[in-house]
PDB file of N, CA, C and O in Angstrom:
ATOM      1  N   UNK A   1      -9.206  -9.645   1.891  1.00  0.00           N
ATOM      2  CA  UNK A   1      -8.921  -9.745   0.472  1.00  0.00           C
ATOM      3  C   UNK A   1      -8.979  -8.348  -0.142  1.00  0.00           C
ATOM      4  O   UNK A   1      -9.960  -7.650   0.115  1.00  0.00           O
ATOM      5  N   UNK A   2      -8.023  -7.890  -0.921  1.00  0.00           N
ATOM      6  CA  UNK A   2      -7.871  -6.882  -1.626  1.00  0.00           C
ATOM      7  C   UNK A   2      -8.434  -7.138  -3.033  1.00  0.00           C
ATOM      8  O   UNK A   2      -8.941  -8.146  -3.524  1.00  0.00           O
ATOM      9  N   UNK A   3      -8.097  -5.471  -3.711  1.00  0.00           N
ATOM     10  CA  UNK A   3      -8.834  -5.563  -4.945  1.00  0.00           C
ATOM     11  C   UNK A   3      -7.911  -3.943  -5.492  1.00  0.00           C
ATOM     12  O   UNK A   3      -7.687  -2.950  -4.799  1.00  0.00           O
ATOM     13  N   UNK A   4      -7.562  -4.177  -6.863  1.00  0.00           N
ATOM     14  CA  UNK A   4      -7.273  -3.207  -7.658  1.00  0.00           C
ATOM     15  C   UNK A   4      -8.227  -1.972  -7.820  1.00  0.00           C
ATOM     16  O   UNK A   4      -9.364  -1.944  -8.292  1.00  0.00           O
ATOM     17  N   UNK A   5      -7.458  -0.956  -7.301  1.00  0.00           N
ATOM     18  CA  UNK A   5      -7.985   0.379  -7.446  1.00  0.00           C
ATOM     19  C   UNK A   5      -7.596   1.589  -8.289  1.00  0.00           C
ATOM     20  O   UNK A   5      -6.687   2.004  -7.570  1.00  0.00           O
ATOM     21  N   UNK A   6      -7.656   2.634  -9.530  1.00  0.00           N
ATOM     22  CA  UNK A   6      -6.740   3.238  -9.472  1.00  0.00           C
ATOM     23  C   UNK A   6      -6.668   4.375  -9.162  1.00  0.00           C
ATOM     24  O   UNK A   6      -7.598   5.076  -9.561  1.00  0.00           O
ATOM     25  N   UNK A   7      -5.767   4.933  -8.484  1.00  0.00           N
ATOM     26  CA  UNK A   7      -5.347   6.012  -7.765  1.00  0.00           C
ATOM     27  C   UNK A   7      -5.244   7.442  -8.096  1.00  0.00           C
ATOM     28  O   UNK A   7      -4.975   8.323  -7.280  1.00  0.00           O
ATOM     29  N   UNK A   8      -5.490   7.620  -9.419  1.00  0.00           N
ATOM     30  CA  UNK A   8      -5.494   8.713  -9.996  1.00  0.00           C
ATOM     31  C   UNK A   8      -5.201   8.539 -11.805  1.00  0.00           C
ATOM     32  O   UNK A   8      -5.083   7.453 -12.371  1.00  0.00           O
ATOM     33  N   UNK A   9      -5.123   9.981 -12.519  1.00  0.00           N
ATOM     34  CA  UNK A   9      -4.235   9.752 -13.622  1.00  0.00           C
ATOM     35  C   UNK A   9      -2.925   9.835 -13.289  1.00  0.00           C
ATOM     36  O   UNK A   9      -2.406  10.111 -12.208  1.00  0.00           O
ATOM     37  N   UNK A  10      -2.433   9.557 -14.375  1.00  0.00           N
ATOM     38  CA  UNK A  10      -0.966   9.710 -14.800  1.00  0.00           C
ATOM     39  C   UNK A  10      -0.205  10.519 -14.677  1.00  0.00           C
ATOM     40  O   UNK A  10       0.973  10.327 -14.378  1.00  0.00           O
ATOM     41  N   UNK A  11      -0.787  11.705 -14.908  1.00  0.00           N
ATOM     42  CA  UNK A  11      -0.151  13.148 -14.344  1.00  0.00           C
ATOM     43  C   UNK A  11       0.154  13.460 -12.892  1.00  0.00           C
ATOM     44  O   UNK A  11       0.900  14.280 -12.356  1.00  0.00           O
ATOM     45  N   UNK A  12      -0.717  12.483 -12.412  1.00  0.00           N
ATOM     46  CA  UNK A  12      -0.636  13.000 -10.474  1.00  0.00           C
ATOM     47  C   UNK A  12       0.538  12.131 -10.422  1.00  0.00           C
ATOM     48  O   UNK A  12       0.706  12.067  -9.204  1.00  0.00           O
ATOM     49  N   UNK A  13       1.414  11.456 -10.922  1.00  0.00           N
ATOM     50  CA  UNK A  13       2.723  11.079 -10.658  1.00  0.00           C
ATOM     51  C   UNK A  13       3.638  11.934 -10.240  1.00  0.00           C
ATOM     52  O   UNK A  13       4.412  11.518  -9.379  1.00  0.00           O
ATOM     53  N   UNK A  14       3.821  13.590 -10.819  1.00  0.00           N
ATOM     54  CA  UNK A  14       4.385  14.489 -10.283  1.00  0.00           C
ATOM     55  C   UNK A  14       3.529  15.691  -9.339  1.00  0.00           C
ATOM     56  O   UNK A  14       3.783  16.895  -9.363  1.00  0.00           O
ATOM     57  N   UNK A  15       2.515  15.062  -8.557  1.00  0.00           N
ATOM     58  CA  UNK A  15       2.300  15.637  -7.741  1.00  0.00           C
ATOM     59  C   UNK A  15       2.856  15.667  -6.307  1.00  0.00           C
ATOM     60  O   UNK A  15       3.355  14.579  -6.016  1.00  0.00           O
ATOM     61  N   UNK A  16       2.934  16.748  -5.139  1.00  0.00           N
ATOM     62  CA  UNK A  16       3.930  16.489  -3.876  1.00  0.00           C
ATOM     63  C   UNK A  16       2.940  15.279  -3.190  1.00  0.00           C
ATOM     64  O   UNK A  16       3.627  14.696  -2.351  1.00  0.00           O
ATOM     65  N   UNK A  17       1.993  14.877  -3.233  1.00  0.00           N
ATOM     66  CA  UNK A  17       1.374  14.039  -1.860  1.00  0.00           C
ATOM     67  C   UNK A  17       1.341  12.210  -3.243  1.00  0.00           C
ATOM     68  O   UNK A  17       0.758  11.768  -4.233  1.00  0.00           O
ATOM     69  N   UNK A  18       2.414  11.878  -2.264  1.00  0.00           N
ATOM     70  CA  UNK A  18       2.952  10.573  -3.592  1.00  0.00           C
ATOM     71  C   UNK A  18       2.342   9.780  -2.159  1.00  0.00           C
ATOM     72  O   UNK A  18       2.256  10.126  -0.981  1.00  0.00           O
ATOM     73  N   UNK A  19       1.970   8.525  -2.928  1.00  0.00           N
ATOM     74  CA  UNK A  19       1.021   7.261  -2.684  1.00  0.00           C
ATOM     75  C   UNK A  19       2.629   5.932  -2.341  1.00  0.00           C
ATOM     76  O   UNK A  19       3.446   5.717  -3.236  1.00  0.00           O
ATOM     77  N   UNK A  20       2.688   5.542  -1.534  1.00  0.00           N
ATOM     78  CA  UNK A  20       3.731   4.162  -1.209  1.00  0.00           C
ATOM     79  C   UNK A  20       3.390   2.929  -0.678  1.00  0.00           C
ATOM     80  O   UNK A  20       2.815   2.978   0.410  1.00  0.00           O
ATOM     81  N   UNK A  21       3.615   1.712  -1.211  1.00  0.00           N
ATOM     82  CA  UNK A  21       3.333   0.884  -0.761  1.00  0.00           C
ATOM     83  C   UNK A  21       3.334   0.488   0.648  1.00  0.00           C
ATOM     84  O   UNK A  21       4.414   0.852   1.112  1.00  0.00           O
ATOM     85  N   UNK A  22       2.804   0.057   1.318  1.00  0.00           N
ATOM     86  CA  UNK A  22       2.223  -0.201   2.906  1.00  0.00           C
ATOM     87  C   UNK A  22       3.384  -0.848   3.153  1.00  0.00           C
ATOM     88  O   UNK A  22       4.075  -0.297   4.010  1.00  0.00           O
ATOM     89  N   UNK A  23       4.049  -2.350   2.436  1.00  0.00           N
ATOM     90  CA  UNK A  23       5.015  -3.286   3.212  1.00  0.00           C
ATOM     91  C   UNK A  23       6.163  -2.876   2.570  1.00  0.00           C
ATOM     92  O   UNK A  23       6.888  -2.372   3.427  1.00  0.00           O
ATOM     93  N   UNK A  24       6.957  -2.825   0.929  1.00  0.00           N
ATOM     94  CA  UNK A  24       7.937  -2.482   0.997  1.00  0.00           C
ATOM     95  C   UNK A  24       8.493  -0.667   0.510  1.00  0.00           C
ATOM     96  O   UNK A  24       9.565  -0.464  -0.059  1.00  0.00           O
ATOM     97  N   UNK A  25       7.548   0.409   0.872  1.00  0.00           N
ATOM     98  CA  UNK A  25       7.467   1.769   0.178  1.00  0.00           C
ATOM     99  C   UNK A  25       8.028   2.052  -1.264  1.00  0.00           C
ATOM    100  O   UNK A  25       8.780   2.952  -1.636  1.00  0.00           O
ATOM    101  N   UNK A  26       7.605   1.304  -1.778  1.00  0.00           N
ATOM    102  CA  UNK A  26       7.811   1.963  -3.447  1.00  0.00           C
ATOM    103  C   UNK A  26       6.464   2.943  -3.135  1.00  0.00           C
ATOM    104  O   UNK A  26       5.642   3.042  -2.224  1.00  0.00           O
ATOM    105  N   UNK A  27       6.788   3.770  -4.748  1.00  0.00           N
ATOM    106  CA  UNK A  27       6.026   4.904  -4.868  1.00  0.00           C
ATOM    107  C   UNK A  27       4.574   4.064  -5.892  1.00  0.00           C
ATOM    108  O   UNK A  27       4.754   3.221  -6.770  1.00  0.00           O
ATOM    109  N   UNK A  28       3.532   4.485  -5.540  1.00  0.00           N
ATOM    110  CA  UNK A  28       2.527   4.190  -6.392  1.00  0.00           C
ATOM    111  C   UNK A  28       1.576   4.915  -7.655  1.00  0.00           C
ATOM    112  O   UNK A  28       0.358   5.092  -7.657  1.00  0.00           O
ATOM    113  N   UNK A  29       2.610   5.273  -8.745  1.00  0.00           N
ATOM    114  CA  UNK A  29       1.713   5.658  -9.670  1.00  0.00           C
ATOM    115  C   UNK A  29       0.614   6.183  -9.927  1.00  0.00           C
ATOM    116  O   UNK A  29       0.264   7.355 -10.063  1.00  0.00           O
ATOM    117  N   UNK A  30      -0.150   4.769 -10.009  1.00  0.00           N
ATOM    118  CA  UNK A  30      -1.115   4.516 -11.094  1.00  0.00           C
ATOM    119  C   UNK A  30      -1.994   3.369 -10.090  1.00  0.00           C
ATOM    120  O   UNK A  30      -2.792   4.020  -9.416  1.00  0.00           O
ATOM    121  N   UNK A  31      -2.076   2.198  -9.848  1.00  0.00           N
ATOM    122  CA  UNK A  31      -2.709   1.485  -9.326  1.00  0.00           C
ATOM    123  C   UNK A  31      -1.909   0.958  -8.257  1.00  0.00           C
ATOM    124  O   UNK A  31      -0.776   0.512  -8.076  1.00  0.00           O
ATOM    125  N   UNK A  32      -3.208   1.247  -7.480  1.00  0.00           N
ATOM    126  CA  UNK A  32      -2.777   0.138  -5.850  1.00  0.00           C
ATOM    127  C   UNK A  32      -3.338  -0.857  -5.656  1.00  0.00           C
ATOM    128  O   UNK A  32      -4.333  -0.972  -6.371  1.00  0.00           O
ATOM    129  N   UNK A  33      -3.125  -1.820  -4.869  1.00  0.00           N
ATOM    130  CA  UNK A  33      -3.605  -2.833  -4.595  1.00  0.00           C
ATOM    131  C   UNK A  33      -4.234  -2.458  -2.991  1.00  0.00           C
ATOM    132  O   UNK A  33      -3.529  -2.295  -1.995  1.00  0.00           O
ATOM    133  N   UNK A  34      -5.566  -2.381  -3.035  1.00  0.00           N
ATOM    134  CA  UNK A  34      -6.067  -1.951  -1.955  1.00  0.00           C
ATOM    135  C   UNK A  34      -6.633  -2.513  -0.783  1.00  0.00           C
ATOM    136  O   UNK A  34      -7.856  -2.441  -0.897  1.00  0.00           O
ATOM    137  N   UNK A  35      -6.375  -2.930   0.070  1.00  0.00           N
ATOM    138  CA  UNK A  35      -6.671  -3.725   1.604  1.00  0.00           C
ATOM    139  C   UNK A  35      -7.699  -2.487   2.704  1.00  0.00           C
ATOM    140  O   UNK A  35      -7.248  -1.450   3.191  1.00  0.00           O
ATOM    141  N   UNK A  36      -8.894  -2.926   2.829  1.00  0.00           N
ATOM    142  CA  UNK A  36      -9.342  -2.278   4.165  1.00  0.00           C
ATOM    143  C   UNK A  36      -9.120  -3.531   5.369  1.00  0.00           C
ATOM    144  O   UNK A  36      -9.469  -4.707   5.268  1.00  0.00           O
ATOM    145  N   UNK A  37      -8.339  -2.781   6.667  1.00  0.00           N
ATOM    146  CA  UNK A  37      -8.584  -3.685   7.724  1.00  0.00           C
ATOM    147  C   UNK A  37      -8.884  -2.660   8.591  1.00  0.00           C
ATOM    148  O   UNK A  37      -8.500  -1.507   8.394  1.00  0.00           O
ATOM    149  N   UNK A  38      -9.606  -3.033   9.629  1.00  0.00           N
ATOM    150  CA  UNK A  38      -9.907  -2.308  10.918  1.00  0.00           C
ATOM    151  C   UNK A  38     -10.700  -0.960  10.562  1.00  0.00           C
ATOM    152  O   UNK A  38     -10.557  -0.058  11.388  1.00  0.00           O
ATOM    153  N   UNK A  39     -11.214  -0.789   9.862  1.00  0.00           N
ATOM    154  CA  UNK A  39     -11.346   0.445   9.080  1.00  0.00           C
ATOM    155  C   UNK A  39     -10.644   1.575   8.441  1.00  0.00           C
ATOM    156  O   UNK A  39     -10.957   2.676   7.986  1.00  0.00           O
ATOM    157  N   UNK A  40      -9.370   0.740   8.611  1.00  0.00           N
ATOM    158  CA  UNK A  40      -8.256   1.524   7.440  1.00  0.00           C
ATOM    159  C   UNK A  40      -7.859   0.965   6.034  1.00  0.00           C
ATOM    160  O   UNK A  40      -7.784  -0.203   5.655  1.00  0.00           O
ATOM    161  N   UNK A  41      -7.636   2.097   5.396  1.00  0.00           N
ATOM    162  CA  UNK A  41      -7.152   1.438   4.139  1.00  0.00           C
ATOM    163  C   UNK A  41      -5.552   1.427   3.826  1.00  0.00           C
ATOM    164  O   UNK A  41      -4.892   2.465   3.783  1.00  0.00           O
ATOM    165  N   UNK A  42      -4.977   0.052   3.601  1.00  0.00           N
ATOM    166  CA  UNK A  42      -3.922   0.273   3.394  1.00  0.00           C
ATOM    167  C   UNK A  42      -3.600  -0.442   1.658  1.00  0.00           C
ATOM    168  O   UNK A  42      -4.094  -1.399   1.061  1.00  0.00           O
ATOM    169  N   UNK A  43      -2.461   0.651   1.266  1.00  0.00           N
ATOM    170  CA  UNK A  43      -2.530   0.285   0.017  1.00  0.00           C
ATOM    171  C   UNK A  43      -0.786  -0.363  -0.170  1.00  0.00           C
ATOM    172  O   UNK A  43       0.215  -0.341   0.547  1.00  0.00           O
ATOM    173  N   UNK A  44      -1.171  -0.997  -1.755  1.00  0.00           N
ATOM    174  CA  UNK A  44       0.394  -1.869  -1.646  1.00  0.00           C
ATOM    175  C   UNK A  44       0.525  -2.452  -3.281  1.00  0.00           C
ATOM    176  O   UNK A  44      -0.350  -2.833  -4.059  1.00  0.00           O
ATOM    177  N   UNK A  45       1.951  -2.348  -3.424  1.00  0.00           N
ATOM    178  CA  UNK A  45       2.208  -1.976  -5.108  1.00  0.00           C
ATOM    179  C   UNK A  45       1.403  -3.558  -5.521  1.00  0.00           C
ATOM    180  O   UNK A  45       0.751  -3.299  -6.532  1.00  0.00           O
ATOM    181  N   UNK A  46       1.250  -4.618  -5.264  1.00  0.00           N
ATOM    182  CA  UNK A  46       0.453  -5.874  -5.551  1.00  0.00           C
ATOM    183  C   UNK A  46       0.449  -6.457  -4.527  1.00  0.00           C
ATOM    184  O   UNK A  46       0.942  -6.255  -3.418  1.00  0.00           O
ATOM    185  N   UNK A  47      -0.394  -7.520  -5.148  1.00  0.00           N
ATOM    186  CA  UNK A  47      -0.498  -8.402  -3.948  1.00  0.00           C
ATOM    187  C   UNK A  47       0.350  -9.063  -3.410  1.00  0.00           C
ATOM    188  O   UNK A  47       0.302  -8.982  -2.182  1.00  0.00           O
ATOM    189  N   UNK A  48       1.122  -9.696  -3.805  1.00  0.00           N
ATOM    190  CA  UNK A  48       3.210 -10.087  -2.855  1.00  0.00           C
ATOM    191  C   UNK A  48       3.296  -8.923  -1.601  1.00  0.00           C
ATOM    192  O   UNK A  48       3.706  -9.110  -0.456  1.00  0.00           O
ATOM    193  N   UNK A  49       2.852  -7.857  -2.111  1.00  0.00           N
ATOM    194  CA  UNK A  49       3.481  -7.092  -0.837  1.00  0.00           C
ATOM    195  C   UNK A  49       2.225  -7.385   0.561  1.00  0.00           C
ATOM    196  O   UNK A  49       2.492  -7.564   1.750  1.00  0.00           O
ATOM    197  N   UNK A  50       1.076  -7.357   0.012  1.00  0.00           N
ATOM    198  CA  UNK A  50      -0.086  -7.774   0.960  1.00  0.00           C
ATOM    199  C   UNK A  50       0.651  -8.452   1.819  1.00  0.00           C
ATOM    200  O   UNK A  50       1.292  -7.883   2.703  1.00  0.00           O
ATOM    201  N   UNK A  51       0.636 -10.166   1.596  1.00  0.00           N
ATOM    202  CA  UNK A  51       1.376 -11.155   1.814  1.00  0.00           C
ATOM    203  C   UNK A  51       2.671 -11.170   2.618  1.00  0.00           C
ATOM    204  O   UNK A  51       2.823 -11.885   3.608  1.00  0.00           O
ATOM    205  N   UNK A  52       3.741 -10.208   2.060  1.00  0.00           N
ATOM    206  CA  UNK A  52       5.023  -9.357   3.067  1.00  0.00           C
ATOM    207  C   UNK A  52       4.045  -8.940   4.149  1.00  0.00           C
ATOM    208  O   UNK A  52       3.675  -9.790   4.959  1.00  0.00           O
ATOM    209  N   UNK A  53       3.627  -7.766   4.219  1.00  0.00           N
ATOM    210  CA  UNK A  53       3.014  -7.242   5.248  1.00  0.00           C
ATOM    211  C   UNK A  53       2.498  -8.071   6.486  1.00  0.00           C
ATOM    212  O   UNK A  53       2.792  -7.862   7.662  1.00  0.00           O
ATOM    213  N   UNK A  54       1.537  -9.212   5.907  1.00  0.00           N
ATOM    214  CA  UNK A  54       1.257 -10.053   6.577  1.00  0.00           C
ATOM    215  C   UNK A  54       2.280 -11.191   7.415  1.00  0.00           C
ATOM    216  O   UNK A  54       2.085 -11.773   8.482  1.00  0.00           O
ATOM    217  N   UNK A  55       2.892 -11.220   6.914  1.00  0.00           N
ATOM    218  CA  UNK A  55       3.705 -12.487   7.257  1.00  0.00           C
ATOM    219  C   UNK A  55       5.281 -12.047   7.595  1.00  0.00           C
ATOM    220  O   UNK A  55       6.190 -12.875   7.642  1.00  0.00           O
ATOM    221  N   UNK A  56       5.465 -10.614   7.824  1.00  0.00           N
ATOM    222  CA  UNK A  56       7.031 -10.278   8.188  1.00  0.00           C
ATOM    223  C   UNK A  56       7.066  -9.146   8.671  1.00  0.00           C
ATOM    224  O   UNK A  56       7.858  -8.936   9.590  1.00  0.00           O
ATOM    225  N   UNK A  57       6.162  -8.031   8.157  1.00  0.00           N
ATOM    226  CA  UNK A  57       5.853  -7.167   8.994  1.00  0.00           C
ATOM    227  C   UNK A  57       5.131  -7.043  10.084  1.00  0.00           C
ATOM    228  O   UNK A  57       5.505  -6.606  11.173  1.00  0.00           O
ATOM    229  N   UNK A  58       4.178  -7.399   9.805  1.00  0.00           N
ATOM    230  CA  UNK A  58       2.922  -7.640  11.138  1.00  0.00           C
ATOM    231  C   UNK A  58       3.615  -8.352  12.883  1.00  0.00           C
ATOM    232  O   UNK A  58       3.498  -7.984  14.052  1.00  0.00           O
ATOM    233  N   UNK A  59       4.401  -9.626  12.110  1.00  0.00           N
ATOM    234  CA  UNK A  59       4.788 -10.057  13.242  1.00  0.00           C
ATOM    235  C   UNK A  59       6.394  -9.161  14.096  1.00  0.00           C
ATOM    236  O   UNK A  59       6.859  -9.104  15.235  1.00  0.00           O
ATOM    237  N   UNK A  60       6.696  -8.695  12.950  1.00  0.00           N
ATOM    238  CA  UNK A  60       7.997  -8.245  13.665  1.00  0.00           C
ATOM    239  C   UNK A  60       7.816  -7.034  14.296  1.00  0.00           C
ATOM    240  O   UNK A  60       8.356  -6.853  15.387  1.00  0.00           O
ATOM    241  N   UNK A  61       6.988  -5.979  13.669  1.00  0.00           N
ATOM    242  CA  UNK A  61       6.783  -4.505  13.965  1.00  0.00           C
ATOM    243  C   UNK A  61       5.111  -4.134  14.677  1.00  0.00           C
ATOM    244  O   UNK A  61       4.885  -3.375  15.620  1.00  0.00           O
ATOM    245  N   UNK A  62       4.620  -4.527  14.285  1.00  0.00           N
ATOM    246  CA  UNK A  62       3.274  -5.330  14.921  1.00  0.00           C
ATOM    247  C   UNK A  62       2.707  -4.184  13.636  1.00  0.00           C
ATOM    248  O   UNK A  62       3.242  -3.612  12.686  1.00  0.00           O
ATOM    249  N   UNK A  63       1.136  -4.250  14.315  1.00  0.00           N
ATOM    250  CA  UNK A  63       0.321  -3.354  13.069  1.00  0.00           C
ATOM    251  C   UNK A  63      -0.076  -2.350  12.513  1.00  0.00           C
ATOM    252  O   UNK A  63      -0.703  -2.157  11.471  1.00  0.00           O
ATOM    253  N   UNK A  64       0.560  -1.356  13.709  1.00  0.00           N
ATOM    254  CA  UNK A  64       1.177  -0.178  13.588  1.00  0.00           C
ATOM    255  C   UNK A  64       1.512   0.630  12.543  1.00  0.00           C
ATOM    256  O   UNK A  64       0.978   1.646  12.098  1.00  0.00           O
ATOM    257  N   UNK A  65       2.918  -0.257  12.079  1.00  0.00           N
ATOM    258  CA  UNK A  65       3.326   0.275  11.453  1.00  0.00           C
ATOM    259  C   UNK A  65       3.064   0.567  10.057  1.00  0.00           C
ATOM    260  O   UNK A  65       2.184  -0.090   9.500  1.00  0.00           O
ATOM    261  N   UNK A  66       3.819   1.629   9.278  1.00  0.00           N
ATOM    262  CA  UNK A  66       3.121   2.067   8.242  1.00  0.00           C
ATOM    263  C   UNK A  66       4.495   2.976   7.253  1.00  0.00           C
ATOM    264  O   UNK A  66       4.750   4.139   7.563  1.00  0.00           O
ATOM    265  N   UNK A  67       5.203   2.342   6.196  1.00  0.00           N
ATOM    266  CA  UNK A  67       6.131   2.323   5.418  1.00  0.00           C
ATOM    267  C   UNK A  67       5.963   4.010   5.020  1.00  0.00           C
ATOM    268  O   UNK A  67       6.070   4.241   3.816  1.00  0.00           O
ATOM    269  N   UNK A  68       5.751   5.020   5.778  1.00  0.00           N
ATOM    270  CA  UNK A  68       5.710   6.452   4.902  1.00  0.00           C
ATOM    271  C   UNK A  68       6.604   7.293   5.682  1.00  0.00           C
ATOM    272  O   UNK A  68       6.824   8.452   5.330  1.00  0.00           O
TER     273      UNK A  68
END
């Protein structure tokens, strides 16, 4: 289970090291939706994408993978 984090201010929007969602890579602002598994953290624009990840990524690409 995840939980809302936020990622910085507003200004770090135009910074070079940009934040993307884990399942479908949009860019992340302002708040992520934050998942630790295995002792990683993976982050994701809400929870729908959690859910993607889980259920279309995981099985097709296995767990590996990582939208950056």
């Amino acid at each position: 289970m995840g939980e809302w984090a936020d990622r910085g201010r507003a200004s770090d929007y135009f910074q070079q090291q940009n934040v993307h969602c884990s399942a479908c890579g949009k860019m992340i602002p302002r708040r992520a939706w934050v998942v630790v598994r295995d002792g990683k953290e993976l982050l994701f624009c809400e929870p729908d994408c959690e859910r993607i990840y889980d259920d279309y990524c995981i099985p097709r690409y296995g767990a590996t993978i990582r939208w950056r």
